[in-house]
C-alpha positions in Angstrom: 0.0 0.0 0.0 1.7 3.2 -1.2 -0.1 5.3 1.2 -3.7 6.4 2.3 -5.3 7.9 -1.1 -6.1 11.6 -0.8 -9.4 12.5 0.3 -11.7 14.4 -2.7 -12.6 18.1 -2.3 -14.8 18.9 0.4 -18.5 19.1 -1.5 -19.8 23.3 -0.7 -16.1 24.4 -0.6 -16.2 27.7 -2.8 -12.7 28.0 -3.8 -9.5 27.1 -1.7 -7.3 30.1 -0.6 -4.5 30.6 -1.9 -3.0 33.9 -0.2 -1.4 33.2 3.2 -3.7 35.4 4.8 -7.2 33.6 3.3 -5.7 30.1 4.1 -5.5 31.6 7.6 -8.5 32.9 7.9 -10.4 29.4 6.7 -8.2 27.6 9.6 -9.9 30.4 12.1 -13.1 28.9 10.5 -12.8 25.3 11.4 -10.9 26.1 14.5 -14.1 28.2 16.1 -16.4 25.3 14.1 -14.2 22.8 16.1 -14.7 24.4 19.9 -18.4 24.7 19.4 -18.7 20.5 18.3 -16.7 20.4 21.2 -18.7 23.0 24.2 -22.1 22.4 22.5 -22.4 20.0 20.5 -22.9 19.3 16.3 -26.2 20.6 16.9 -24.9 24.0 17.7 -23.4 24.7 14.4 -24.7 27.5 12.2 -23.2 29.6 9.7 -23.6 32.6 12.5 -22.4 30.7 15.8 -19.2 30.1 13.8 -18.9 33.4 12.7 -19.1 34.8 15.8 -16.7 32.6 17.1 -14.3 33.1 14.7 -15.0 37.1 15.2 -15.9 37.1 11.3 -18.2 38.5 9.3 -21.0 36.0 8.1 -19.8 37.4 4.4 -16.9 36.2 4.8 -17.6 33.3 5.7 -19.4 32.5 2.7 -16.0 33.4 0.4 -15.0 29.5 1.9 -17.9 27.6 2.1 -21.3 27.4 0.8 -23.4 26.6 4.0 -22.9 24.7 7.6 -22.4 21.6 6.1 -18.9 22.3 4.2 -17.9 23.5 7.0 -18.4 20.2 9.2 -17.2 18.3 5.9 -14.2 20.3 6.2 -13.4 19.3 9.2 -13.6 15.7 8.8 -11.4 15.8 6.0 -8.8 17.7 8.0 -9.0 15.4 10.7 -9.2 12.2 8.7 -6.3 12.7 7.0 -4.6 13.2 10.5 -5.9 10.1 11.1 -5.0 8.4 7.9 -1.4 9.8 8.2 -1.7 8.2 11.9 -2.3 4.9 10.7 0.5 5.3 7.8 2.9 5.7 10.5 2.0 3.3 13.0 2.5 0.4 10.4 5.3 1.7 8.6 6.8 1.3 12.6 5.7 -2.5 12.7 8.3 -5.2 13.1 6.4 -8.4 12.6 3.2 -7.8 10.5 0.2 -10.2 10.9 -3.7 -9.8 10.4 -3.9 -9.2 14.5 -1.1 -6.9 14.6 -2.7 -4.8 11.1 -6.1 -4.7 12.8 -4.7 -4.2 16.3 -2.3 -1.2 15.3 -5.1 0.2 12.7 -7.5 0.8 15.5 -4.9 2.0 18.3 -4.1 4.5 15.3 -7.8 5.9 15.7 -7.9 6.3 19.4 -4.8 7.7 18.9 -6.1 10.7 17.1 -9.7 10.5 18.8 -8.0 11.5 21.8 -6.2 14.5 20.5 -9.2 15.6 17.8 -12.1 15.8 20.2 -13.9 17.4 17.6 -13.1 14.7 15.0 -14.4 12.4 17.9 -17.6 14.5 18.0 -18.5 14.8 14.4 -17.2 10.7 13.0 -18.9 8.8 16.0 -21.5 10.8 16.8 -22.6 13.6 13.8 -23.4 10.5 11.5 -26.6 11.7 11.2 -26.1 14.4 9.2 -26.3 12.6 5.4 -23.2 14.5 4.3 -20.9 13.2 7.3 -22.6 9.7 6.5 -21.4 9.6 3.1 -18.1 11.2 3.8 -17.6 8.2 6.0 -18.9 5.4 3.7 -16.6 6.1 1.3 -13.5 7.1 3.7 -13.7 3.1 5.1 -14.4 2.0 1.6 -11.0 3.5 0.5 -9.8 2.0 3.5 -10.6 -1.6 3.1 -9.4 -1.3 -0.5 -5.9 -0.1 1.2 -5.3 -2.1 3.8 -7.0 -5.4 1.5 -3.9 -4.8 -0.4 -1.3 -4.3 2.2 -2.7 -7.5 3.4 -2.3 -9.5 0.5 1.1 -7.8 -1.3 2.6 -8.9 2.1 1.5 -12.4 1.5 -0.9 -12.2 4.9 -3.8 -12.5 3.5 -5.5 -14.8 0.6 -6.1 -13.3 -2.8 -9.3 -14.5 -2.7 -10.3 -12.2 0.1 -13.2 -10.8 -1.1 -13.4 -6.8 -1.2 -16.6 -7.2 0.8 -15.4 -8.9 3.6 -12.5 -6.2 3.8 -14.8 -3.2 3.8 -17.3 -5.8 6.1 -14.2 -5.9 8.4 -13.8 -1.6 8.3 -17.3 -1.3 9.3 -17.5 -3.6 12.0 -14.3 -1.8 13.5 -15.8 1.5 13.0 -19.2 0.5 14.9 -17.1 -0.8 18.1 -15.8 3.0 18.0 -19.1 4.5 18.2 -20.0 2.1 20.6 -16.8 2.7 23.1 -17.4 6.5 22.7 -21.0 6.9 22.9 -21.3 8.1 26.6 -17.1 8.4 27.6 -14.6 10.7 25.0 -12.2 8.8 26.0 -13.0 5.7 25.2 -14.2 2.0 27.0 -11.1 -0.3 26.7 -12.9 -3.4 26.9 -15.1 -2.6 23.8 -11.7 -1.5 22.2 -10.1 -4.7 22.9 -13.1 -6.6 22.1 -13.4 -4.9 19.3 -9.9 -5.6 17.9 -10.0 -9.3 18.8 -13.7 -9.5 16.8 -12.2 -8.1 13.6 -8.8 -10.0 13.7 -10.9 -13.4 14.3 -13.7 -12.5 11.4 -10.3 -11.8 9.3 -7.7 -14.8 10.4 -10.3 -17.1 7.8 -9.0 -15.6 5.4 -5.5 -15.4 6.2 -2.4 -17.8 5.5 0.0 -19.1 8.0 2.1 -16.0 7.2 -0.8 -14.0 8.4 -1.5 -16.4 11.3 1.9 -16.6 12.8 3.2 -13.1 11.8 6.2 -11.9 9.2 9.1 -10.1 10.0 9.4 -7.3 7.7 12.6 -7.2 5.8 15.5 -5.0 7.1 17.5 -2.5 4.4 21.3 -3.1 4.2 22.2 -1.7 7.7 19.7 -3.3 9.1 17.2 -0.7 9.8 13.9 -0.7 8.2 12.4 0.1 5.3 11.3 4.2 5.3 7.7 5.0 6.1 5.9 5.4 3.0 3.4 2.0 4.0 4.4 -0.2 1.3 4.2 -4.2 1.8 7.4 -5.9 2.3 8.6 -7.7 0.0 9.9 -11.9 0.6 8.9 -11.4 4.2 10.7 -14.1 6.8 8.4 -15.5 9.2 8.9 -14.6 12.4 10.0 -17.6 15.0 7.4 -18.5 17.2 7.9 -18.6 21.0 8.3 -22.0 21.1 11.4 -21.7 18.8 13.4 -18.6 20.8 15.8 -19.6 23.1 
């Protein structure tokens, strides 16, 4: 996997800015959007609340973004590519790969930025009523699956013939447990987490091979560190030795 595919232009977004003074004036936008999701509530949002809160007029506003929607679409895709780039990261850092340790490090990768974006929190678990966050999200975990699908395969952990539908099946499932653990505590019930992560990996393993079952060792570079973080599946991974086989 080369890397999380970049998210499509917000729908509502007039224009992007391109002076240094617009660009900041947008991030005064989403930051005052962001503190009322987080005081009040998705509810609260209107065109005028976050005006005021930015200390903006409502005209100017409008320059940016068509209506209260763009807004809160804008920042989900700020935030999810935090979270994509999170993810990115955290395997790029893994030493044996496996279908638990994908699923287990993919989803620590969320709470990771759930816990630092209380807004994102806010808006992706619980704003998924609004039909334009909905969507957004649909096809955010459909890219997802499609990714991580074939980081799972090009690393010889998973079968070819996983089907794409079980992948974004898995995604789903993952991203339900989240709403779950966060629905009443913003920082998160561990057991559902863990239950969570342990539900996916098992609904997965069926379609793993032994490389996927026992775990990989991804491949070192010439001095022995590994390869750069740009996600992409190891190549001739070794398998990793199992405990019964360390000294």
């Amino acid at each position: 996997m080369s890397g999380v595919t970049p998210s499509p232009a917000v729908p509502g977004r007039r224009r992007r800015p391109a002076q240094v003074r617009s660009r900041e004036r947008v991030e005064k936008v989403l930051e005052a959007a962001s503190r009322i999701v987080v005081t009040s509530g998705v509810e609260a949002l209107t065109t005028r609340s976050i005006a005021v809160a930015a200390g903006i007029p409502v005209a100017s506003l409008y320059q940016y973004f068509a209506d209260r929607d763009a807004i809160l679409l804008a920042l989900v895709e700020r935030d999810t590519a935090e979270m994509d780039e999170q993810v990115r990261t955290d395997l790029a850092e893994l030493e044996v790969l496996s279908i638990e340790s994908i699923v287990a490090t993919t989803m620590r990768a969320y709470t990771k930025v759930y816990a630092r974006r209380a807004d994102f929190m806010e808006i992706w678990l619980r704003g998924r009523t609004n039909p334009a966050v909905h969507d957004y999200g649909r096809r955010h975990n459909r890219r997802t699956a499609a990714e991580l699908r074939e980081l799972a395969i090009g690393a010889g952990l998973a079968r070819p013939d996983l089907p794409p539908a079980a992948a974004e099946l898995a995604v789903e499932i993952g991203d339900r447990v989240f709403q779950l653990a966060y629905e009443t505590d913003r920082r998160g019930d561990e057991f559902l987490i863990r239950e969570g992560i342990a539900m996916v990996t098992a609904y997965l393993r069926q379609y793993a091979t032994p490389a996927g079952r026992e775990g990989v060792r991804r491949p070192a570079g010439p001095d022995g560190a590994r390869p750069p973080r740009d996600g992409a599946a190891p190549t001739a991974p070794e398998t990793a030795p199992r405990e019964e086989d360390q000294p």
